[in-house]
Legacy VTK file of the C-alpha trace (Angstrom):
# vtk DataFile Version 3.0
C-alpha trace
ASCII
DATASET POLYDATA
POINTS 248 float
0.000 0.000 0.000
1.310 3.242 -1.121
1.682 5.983 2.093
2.270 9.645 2.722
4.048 11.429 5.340
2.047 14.881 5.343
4.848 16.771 4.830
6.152 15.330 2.068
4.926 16.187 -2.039
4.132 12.549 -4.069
5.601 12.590 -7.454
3.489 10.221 -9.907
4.961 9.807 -13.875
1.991 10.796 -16.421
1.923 7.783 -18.860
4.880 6.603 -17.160
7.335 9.300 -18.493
5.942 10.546 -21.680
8.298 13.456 -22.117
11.315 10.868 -22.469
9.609 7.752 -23.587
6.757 6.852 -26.042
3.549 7.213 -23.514
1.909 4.712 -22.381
4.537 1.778 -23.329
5.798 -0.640 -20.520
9.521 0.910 -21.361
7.905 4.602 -20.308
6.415 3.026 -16.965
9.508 0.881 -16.223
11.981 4.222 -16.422
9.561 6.105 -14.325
9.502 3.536 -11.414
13.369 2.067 -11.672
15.433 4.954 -12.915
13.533 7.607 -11.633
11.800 6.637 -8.548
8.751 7.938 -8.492
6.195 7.606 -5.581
3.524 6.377 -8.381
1.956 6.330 -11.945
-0.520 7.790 -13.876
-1.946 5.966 -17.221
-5.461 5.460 -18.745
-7.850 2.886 -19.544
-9.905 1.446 -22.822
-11.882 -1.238 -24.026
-10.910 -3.084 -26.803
-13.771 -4.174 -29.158
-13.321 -7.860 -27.774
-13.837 -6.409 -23.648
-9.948 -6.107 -23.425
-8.626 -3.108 -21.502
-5.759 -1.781 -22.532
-3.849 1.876 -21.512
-3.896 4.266 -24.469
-4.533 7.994 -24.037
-6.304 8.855 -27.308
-9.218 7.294 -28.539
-7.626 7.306 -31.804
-4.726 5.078 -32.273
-3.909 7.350 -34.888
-1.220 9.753 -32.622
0.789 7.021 -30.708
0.671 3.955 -32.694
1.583 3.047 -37.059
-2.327 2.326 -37.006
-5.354 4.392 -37.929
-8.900 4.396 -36.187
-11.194 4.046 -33.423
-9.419 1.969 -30.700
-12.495 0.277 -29.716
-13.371 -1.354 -33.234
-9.732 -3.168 -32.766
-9.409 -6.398 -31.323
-6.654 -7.097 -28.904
-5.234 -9.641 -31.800
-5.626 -6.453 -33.829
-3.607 -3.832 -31.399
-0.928 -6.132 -31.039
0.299 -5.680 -34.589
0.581 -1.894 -34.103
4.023 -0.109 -33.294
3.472 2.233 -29.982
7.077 3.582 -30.332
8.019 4.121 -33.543
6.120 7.288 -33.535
8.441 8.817 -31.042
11.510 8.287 -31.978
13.485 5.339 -34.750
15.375 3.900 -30.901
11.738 2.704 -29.844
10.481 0.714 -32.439
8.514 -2.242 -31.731
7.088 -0.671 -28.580
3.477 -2.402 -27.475
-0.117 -1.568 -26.290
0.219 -2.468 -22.853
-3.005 -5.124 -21.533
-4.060 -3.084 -18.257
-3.099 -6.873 -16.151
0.204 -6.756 -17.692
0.368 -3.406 -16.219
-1.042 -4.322 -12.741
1.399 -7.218 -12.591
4.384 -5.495 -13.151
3.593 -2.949 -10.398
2.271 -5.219 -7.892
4.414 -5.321 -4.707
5.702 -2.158 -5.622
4.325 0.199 -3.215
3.067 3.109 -5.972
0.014 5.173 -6.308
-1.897 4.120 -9.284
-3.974 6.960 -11.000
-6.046 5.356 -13.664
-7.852 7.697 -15.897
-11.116 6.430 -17.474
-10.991 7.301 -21.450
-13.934 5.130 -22.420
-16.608 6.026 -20.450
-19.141 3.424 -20.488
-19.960 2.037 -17.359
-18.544 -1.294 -18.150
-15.033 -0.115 -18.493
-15.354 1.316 -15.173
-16.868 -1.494 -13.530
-13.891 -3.818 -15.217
-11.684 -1.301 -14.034
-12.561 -1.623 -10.464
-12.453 -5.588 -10.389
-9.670 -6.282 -11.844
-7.632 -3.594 -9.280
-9.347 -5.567 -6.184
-9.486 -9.034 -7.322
-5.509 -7.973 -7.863
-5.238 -6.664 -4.593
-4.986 -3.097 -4.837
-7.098 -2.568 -1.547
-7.018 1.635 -1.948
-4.037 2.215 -3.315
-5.700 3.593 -6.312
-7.554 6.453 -7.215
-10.184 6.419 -10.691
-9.630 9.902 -12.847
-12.127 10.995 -15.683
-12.898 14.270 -17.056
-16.965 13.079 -16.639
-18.705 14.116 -13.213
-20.959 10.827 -13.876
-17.975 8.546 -14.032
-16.585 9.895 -11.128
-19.941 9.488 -9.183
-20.527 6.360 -10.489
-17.332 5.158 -9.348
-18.001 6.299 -5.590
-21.690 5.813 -5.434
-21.061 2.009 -6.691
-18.077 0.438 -5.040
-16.470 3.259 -3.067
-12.919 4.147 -4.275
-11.041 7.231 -4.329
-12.069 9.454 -7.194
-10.068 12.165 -8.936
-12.148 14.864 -10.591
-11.016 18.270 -12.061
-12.560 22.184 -10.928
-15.854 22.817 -12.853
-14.677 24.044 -15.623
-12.787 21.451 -17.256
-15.414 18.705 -16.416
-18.117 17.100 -18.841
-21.639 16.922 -17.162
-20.382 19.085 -13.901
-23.734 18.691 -11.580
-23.823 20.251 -7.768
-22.863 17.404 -5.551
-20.115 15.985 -8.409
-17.293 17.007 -5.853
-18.990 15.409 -2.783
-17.575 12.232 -4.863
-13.995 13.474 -5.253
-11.179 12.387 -3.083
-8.418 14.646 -4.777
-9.002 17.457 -7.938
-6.551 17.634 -10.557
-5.162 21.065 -10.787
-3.506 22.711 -13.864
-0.413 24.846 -13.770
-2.035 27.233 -15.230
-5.302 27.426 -12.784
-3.290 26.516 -9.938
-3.235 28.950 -7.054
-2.732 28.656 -3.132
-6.769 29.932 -2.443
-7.791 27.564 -5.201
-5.990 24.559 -3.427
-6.819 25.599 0.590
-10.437 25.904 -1.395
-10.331 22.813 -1.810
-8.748 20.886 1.367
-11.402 22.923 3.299
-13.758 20.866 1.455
-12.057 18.011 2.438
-10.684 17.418 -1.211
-6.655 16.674 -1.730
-5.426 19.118 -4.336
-3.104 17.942 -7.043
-1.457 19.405 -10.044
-0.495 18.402 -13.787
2.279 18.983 -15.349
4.979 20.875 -13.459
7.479 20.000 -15.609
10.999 22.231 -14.789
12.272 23.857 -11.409
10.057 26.715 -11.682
7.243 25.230 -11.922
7.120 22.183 -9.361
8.512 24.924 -6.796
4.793 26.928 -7.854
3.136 23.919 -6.999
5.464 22.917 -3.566
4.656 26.985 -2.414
0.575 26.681 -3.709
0.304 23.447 -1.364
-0.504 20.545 -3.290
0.229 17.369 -1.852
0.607 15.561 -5.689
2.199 16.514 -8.791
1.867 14.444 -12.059
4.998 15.082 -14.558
5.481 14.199 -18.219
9.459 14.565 -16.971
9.512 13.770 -12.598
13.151 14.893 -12.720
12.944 18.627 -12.167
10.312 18.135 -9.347
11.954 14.917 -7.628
15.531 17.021 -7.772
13.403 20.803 -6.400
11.335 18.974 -3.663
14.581 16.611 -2.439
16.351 19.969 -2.472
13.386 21.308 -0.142
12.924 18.439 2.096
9.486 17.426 0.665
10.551 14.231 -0.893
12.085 11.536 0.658
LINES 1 249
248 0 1 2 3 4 5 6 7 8 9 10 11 12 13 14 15 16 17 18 19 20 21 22 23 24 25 26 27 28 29 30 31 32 33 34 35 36 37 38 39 40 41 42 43 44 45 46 47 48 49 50 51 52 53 54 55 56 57 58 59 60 61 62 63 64 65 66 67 68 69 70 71 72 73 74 75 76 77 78 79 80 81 82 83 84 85 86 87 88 89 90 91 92 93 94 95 96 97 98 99 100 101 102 103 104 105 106 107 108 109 110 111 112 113 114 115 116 117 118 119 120 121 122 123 124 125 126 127 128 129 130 131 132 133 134 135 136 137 138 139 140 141 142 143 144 145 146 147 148 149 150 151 152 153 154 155 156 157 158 159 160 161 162 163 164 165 166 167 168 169 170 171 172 173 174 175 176 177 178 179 180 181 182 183 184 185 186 187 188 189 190 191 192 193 194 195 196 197 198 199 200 201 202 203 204 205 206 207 208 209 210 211 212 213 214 215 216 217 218 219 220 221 222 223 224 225 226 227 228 229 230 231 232 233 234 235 236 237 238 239 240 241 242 243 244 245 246 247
């Protein structure tokens, strides 16, 4: 089970670390946890057309992989053929769709938070979702993320777990009690301010941030009180928060 000293700022790799390494690959989560050391990682889920789920961030294949289309009219069978590295650079060819329990297994044991964004937002991913992480064993050290208020509701009205929504304005089908359901809000750098985030722990909501990418920035986010940061690179704010005594 992943912990937190209060005092200390969790660092968590966003697709593993998709600055450095194609997103979303087994290679990008591997650096993030072995040569980086982050406290935990972020990545999102989809449904194959055959009830696989697999971690891609667009619903498109069309950005990340040598394939074109709707990710949910491929097969697994089908995904497997496509090149998930290539894209990013000639040295990662060959790169995979990673199955979400391939995933799981390789953190298990591991001690990381595990932010899984829902993508595909039909109840049945969610639900899927949720069992697999218990059955698994990964008793709340997990939170569900989705940029819908009703997944986010679902998810805590139905089994319970820690939900991460977003402020108002950056969430599909906002309603008035969608942030009773939230355990943590994603923040952007660019909305993120101290009132914003005491706003929120007054509510009883932990406030994170996405993407505080250099010095600068993660020390923003250390002196606006966030407890999280997500990073597309984790070095800056791993190196400014050691330096600060926020990170073990």
């Amino acid at each position: 089970m992943w912990t937190q000293n209060e005092k200390n700022i969790l660092v968590v790799g966003h697709r593993g670390a998709d600055s450095l390494y194609p997103e979303n690959t087994m290679l990008s989560f591997e650096k993030a946890v072995e040569e980086f050391g982050v406290d935990g990682l972020e990545t999102d889920v989809q449904m194959t057309k055959d009830g696989v789920l697999v971690l891609m961030h667009d619903l498109l294949v069309d950005r990340t992989t040598d394939g074109h289309g709707n990710l949910s009219d491929f097969t697994l069978e089908e995904l497997k053929q496509l090149d998930a590295g290539g894209w990013f650079s000639d040295e990662f060819a060959g790169q995979k769709i990673p199955v979400f329990t391939d995933f799981l297994e390789y953190v298990k044991g591991k001690n990381l938070l595990l932010n899984i964004e829902i993508k595909d937002y039909r109840r049945e991913v969610v639900d899927q979702t949720v069992c697999l992480l218990e059955d698994m064993g990964f008793h709340d050290t997990y939170v569900l993320t989705c940029f819908q208020g009703d997944v986010t509701t679902y998810a805590h009205e139905t089994y319970g777990v820690k939900t991460q929504g977003f402020p108002p304005w950056k969430v599909k089908n906002y309603r008035e009690d969608t942030a009773r359901h939230y355990y943590s809000v994603g923040i952007s750098m660019g909305d993120l301010t101290r009132e914003l985030c005491r706003k929120y722990r007054s509510e009883g909501i932990d406030p994170w941030c996405y993407c505080p990418n250099d010095a600068a920035a993660a020390k923003k986010a250390a002196a606006c009180g966030v407890s999280l940061v997500t990073c597309d690179n984790p070095l800056p704010a791993l190196g400014e928060f050691r330096k600060m005594g926020v990170h073990k």
